[in-house]
N, C-alpha and C positions, 0 to 999 in steps of 0.2 A: 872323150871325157868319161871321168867314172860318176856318174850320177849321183849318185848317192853321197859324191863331197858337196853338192848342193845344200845340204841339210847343215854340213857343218858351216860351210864356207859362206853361204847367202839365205841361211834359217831355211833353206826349200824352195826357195823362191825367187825365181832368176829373173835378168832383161836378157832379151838380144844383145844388146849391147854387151853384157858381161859376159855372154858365152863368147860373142868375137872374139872378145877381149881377152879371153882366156883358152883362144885357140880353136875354137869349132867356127865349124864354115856353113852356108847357108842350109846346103845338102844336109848336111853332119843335125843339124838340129830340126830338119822335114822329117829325117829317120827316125831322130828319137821319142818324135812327135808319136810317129807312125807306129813303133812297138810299143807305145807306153813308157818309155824309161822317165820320160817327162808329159807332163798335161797342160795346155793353152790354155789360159785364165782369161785373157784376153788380150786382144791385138799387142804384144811388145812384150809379152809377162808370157813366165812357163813358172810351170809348180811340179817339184819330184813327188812320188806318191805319197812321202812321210810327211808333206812340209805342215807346218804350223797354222793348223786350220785361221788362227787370228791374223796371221800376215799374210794368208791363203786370202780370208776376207775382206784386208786393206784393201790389199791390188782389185781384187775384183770391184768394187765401191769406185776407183780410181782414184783411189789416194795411197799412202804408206805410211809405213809403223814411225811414228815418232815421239817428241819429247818424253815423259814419263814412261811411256811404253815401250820405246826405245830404251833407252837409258836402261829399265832394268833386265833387258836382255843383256845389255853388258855389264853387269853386275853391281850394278851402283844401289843405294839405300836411296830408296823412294818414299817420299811424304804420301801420307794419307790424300786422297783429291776426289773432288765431286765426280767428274769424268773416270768412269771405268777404262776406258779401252782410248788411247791418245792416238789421232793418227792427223797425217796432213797430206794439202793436195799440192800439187805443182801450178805453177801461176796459169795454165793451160785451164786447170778447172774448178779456179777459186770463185768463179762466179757459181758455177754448179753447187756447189759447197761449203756456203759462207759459215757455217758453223762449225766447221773442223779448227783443229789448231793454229794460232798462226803466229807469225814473229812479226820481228819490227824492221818493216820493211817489205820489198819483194819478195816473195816466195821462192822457195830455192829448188834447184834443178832436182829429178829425182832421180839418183844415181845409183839406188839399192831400194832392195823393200823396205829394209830395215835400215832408217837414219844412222850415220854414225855419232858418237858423242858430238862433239863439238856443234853438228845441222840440229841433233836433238834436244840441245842448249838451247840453244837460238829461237825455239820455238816455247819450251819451257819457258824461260824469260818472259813470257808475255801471257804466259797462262796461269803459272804460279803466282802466288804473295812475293813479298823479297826475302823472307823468312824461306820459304821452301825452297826458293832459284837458291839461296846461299848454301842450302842444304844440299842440294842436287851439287853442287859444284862444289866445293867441299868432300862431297864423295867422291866427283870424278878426278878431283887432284890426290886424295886417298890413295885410291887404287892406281896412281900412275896414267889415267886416261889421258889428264893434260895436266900441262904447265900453267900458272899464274900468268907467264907471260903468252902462251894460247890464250887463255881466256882473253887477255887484254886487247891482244892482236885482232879475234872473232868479235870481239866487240867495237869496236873503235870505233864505229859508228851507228852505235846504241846511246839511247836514251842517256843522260847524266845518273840517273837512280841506279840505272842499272850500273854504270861504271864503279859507280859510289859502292854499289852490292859487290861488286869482285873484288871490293878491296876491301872487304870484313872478312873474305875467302879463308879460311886456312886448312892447309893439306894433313896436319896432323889429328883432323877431327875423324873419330871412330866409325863415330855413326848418326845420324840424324836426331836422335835426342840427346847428343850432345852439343852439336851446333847450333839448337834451340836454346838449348838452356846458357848454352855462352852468349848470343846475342840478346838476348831477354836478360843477362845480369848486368851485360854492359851499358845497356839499354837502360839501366836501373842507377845507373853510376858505379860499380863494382868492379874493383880491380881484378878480375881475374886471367890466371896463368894455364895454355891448353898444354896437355902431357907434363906436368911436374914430375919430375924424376926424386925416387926416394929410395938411397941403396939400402938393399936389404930388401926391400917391397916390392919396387917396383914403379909403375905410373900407375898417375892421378891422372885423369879423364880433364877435370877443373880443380885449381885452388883458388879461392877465392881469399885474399888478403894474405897473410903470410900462413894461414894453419887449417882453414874450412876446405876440407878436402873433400871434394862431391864427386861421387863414382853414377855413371849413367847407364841405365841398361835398357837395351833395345827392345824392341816385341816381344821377340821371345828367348832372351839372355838370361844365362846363369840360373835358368829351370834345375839342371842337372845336380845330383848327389852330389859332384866330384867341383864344379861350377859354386855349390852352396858352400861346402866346407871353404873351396879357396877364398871365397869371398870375406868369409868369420875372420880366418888366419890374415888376410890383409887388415882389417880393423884393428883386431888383436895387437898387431904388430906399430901399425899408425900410434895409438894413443898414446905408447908410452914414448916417444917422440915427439911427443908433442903436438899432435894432428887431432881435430874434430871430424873423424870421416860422417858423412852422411851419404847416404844411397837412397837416387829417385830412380821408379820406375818408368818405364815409356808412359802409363799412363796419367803419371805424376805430374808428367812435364807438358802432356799432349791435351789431357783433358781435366785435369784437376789444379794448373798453375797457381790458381790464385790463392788457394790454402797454400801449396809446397810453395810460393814464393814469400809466402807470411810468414814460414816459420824460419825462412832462411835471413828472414830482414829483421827478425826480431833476434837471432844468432846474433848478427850482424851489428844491430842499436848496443847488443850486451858485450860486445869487444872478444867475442868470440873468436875473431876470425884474426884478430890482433896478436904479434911477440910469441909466438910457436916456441922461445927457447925458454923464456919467463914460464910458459905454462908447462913445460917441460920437464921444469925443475922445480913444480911445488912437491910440498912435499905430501 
């Protein structure tokens, strides 16, 4: 084996197991021990020289990289969380380590350093609010990780809350404060619609009633010169259509909601969000 796909293929960080598995024999990995191509972490665990000192850490500790910390290995929008560094054990050493992650249920075989989506769901789910699991999974149907009906399946025998949270899911959400801000308006009684298509513009993030068109931006969204200007020209073009655009920033939604949800409810009491074609056509 060429060592160094270790890094791409298993973050650095291999089992025995997956070297069998991927064709090297008992000999084949005493050798590579023996040059260096790979380093023993500990009993069943090998690390290439590059691999990720945090998932280097896990194994060594005798656990692995999971829920949040997983998860943004594979590129999903991660919610802010008290826990830095997310990792879990195998039911082998959940007494060792009652403080690590854990889901609902037995603990799950550990098959890689790094959980995949779905094992790093399952652990999330019990660590997160239901505001952030929606979020977490919402990203992963995003990006193609899973299907609605995966989630359904990995769950099936999860809590009812949790069920109830896969089914507020939806795959068209961008990024995590926008999946806040839609379950906080829903939450609120607020008909809102995710990606409204508007030709000529383009998509709305949310519309709230027929015309309150709320654009969401992430951490660090639409900084850029080219990012500001597109932003203006979408407004621009909204209003005389008959749309109220408003834009909340990540911190609008995350740490400052209860002003940005005032002024959206008082939008709201005033019929703002009401007959897009009426206000369309004032003159």
């Amino acid at each position: 084996m060429d060592y160094d796909q270790l890094i791409e293929r298993f973050g650095g960080v291999v089992s025995t197991r997956q070297l069998l598995e991927s064709g090297e024999t008992t000999p084949d990995i005493r050798r590579a021990v023996e040059t260096g191509a790979i380093q023993r972490i500990r009993h069943g665990w090998f690390r290439a020289p590059d691999a990720d000192p945090d998932v280097v850490a896990a194994v060594a500790d005798h656990a692995v990289v999971s829920c949040a910390s997983a998860l943004l290995r594979h590129g999903l929008w991660i919610p802010d969380h008290l826990v830095e560094s997310h990792a879990r054990v195998t039911r082998y050493e959940r007494r060792r380590s009652p403080d690590r992650c854990r889901r609902h249920g037995r603990p799950t075989p550990a098959l890689a350093a790094v959980d995949d989506v779905a094992t790093a769901l399952q652990y999330a789910a019990r660590c997160f609010d239901e505001e952030g699991f929606v979020i977490l999974c919402d990203s992963a149907l995003h990006h193609g990780k899973l299907t609605h009906d995966d989630l359904r399946s990995e769950f099936r025998l999860a809590p009812l809350a949790i069920k109830n949270a896969i089914e507020r899911c939806n795959r068209l959400a961008a990024s995590g404060t926008e999946t806040a801000a839609r379950l906080r308006l829903r939450s609120a009684g607020l008909r809102v619609e995710v990606q409204h298509h508007v030709p000529g513009v383009g998509w709305i993030d949310l519309l709230v009633g027929e015309r309150l068109a709320i654009e969401l931006d992430s951490r660090a969204h639409h900084t850029g010169e080219e990012d500001y200007e597109s932003d203006r020209v979408r407004s621009r073009k909204l209003i005389p259509l008959g749309y109220l655009p408003m834009r909340l920033t990540y911190a609008q939604v995350f740490s400052h909601w209860e002003a940005t949800y005032a002024d959206i409810a008082a939008a709201v009491r005033k019929g703002y969000h009401r007959n897009r074609a009426a206000a369309g056509n004032r003159p």
